[in-house]
VMD Tcl script that draws the C-alpha trace (Angstrom):
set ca {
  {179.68 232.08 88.15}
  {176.93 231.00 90.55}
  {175.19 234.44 89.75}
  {175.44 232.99 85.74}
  {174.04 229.94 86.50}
  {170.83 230.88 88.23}
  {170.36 233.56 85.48}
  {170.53 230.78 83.34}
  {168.31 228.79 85.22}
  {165.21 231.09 85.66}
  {165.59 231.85 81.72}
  {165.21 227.78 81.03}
  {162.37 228.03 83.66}
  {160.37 230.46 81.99}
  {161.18 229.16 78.50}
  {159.88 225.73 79.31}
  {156.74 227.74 80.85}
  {156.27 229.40 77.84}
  {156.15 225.86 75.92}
  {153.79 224.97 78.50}
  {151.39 227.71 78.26}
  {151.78 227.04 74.02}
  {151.07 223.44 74.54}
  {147.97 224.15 77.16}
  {146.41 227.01 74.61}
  {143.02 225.39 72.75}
  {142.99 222.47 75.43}
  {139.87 220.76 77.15}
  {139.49 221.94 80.80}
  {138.22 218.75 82.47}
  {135.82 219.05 85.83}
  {134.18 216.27 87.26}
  {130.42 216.85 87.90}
  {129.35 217.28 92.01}
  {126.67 214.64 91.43}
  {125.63 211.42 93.20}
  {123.53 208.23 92.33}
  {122.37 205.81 94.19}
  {120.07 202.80 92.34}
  {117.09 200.15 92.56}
  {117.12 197.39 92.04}
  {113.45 195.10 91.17}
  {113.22 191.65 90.37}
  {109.81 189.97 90.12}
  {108.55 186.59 89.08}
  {104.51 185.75 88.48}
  {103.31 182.62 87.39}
  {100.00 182.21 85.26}
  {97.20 181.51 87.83}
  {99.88 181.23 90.39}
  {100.87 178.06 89.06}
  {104.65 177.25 89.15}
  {103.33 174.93 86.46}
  {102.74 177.51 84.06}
  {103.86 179.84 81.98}
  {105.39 183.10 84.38}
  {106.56 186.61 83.16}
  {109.68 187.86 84.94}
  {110.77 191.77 85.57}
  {114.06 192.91 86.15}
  {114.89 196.63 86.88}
  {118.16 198.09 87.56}
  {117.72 202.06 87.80}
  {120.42 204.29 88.71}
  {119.58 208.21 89.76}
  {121.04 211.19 91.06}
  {120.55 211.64 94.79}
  {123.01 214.39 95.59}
  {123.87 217.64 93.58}
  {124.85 221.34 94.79}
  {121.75 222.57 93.74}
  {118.49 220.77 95.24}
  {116.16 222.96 92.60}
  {118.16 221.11 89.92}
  {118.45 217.66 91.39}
  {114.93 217.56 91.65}
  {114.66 218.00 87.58}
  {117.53 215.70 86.74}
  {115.62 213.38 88.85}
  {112.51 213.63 87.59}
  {113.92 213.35 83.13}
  {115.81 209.75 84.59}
  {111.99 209.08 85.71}
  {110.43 210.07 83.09}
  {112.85 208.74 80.41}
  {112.98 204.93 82.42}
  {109.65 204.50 83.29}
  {107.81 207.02 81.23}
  {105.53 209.98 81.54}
  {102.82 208.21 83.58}
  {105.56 208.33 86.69}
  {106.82 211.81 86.09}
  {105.54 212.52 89.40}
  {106.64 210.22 91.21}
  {110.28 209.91 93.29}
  {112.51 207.11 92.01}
  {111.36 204.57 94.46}
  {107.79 205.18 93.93}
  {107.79 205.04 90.12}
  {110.05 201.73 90.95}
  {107.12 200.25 93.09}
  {104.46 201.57 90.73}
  {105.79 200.04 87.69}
  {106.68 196.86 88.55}
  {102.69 196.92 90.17}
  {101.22 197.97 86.55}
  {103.56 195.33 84.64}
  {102.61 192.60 86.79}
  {98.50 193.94 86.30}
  {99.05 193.89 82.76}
  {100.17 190.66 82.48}
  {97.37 188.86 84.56}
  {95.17 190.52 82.32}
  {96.35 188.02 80.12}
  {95.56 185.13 82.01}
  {91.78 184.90 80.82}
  {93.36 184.20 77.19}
  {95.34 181.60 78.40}
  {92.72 179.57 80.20}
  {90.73 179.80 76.44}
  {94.09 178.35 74.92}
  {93.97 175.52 76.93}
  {90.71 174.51 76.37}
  {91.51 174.28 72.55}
  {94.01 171.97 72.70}
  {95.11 170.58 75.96}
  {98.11 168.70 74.04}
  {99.33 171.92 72.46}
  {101.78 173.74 74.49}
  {101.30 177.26 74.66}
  {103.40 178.14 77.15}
  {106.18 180.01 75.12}
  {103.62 182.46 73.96}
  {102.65 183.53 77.64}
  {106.18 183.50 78.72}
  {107.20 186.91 79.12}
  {110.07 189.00 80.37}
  {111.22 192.87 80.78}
  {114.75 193.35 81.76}
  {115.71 197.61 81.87}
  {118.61 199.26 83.00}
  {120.59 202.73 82.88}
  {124.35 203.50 82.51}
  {125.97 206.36 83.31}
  {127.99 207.55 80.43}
  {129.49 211.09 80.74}
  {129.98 212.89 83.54}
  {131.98 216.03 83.09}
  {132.18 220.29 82.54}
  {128.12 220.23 83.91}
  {127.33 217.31 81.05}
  {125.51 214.60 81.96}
  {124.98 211.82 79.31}
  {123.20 208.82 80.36}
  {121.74 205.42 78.22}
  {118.68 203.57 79.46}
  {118.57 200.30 78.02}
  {115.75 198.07 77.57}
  {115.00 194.12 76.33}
  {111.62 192.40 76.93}
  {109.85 189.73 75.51}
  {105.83 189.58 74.74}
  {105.35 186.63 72.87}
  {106.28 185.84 69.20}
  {109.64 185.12 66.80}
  {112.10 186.74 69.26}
  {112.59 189.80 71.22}
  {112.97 193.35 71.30}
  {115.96 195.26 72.68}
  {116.24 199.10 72.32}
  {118.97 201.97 73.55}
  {117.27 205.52 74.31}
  {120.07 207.86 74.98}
  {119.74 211.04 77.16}
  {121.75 214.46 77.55}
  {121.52 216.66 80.61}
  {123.02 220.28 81.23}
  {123.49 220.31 84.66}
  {123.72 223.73 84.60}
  {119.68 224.64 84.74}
  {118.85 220.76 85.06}
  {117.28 220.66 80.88}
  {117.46 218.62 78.42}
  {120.48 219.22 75.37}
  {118.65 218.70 71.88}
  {120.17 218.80 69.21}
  {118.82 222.17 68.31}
  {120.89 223.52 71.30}
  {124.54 222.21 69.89}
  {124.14 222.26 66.01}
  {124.04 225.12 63.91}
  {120.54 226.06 61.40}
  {120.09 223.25 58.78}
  {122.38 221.39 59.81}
  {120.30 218.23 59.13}
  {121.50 217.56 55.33}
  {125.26 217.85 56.40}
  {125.10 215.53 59.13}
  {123.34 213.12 57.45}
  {125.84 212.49 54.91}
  {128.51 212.32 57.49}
  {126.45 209.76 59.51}
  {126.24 207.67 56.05}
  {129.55 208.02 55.44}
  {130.81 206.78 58.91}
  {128.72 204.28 58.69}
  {129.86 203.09 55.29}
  {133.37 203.29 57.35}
  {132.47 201.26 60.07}
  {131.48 198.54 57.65}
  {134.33 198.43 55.73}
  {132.46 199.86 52.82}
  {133.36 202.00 49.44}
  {130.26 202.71 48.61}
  {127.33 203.75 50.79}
  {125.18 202.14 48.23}
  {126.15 198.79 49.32}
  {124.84 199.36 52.50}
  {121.51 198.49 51.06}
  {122.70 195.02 49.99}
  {123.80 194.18 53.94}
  {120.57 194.41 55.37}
  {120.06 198.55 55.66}
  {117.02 200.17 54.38}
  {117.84 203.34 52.03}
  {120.59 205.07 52.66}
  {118.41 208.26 52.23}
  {116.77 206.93 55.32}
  {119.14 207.78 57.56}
  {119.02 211.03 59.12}
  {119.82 212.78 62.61}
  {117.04 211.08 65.21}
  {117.63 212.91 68.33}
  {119.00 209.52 70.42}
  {122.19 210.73 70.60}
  {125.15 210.85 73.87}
  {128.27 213.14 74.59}
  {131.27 212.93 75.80}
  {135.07 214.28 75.74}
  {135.57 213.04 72.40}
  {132.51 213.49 70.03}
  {128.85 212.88 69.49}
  {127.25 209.09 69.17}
  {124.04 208.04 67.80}
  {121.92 205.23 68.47}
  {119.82 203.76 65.89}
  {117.60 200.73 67.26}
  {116.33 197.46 65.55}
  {114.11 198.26 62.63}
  {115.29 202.06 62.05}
  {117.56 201.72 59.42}
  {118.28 198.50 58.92}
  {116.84 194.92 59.47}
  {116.37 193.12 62.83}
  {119.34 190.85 61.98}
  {121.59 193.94 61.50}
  {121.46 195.03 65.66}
  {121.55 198.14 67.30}
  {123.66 200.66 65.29}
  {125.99 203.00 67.07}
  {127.81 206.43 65.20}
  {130.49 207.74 66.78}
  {131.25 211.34 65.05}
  {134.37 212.97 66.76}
  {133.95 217.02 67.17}
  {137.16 217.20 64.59}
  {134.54 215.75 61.60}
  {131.47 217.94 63.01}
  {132.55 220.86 63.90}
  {131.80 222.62 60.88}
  {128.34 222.03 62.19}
  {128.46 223.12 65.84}
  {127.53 226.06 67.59}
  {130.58 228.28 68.78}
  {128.57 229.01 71.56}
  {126.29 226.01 73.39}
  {126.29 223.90 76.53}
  {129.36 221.25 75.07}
  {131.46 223.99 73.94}
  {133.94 223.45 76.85}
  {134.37 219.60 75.59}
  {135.73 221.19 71.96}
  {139.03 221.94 71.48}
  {139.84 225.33 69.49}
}
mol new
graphics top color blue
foreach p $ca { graphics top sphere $p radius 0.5 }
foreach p [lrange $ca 0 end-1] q [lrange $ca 1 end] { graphics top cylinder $p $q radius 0.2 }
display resetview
């Protein structure tokens, strides 16, 4: 009887391991990336003519970048595209802290460059304020977004002010494949001419997300044509599908915001590559 029983047992066993193994088949293997940041963190305050009387411009930085990986060849590039795509290509040289230093250096140069124009604005009209026009600010920052199966996505975020009706805010996103330390374009995930496709799917989500019939009407709530919108390369990924960033002014009016486009692999993978550096994040 006892002899039965086990028999039974290890048959129940190995049936539920079968279910398992069905249930685990076309699954996402999940592995956290060996990376680690550290950040800086600027904040600078200069008053026209070193006057607290007058108008100042203010900086605010709050950079986040890799410090440790496995591979010091690669950590030196993934260090030096979060560089380059924070502070831009005149840093690309430089480590974190000193494209940190340098930058806040060449904003605060720039803007006492300015300070000749505002002495000639006061002699025009001492009873006209002009101080909102010289009152500028910069405030930057970079989130960490994905960071999985040797994929690192990544936003850096920017708002500043230089005078005028209001002020500009803008999202540039970033992939990484960890793997060789490069860039992941759009090129390297989506199959040939896949541009027409995708834009039509980006329309149509976004005609979703609005609570829309008809992509037409898009064009009556502040978006430009819809034939307009297109695939721009600012995209992220992660575990559950592709998002795209389109900033003020790029298809649609100031008013409208910052657009994001979440496509989930399920509607685009028609259009992927069986083969590329987010295949493991795809489900069969």
């Amino acid at each position: 009887m006892k002899t039965q029983l086990y028999i039974n047992g290890l048959f129940i066993l190995f049936f539920m391991g079968l279910i398992t193994t069905s249930c685990n088949t076309g699954t996402k293997k999940v592995t956290e990336n060996n990376i680690k940041f550290d950040s800086i963190h600027v904040e600078k305050t200069y008053h026209m003519l070193e006057s607290p009387d007058n108008p100042n411009c203010n900086l605010q930085i709050e950079f986040i970048y890799p410090v440790k990986y496995t591979n010091k060849d690669i950590l030196q590039k993934i260090q030096q595209q979060f560089v380059v795509s924070y502070f831009g290509d005149t840093y690309e040289k430089d480590t974190p802290q000193e494209a940190a230093e340098h930058y806040t250096q060449d904003y605060l140069k720039a803007y006492k460059e300015l300070e000749s124009d505002f002495k000639e604005e006061l002699k025009k009209d001492k009873d006209q304020p002009v101080g909102a026009w010289f009152s500028y600010y910069e405030m930057s920052s970079n989130d960490i977004v994905y960071n999985e199966n040797d994929i690192l996505s990544y936003t850096v975020n920017m708002e500043n002010y230089t005078g005028g009706a209001h002020g500009a805010h803008s999202h540039m996103n970033h992939v990484l494949n960890l793997k060789n330390g490069e860039p992941i374009t759009e090129e390297d995930i989506f199959i040939e001419n896949f541009q027409d496709n995708l834009s039509q799917i980006l329309v149509d989500q976004i005609t979703e997300q609005n609570k829309m019939e008809n992509p037409k009407e898009l064009e009556n709530a502040g978006f430009f044509s819809i034939d307009e919108i297109f695939p721009n390369g600012n995209f992220l990924v992660d575990s559950t599908g592709i998002t795209y960033t389109f900033n003020e002014y790029e298809i649609a009016a100031y008013v409208v915001g910052v657009i994001n486009v979440h496509l989930s692999f399920d509607k685009i993978k028609h259009l992927l590559k069986q083969e590329s550096p987010i295949s493991p994040l795809i489900g069969n």
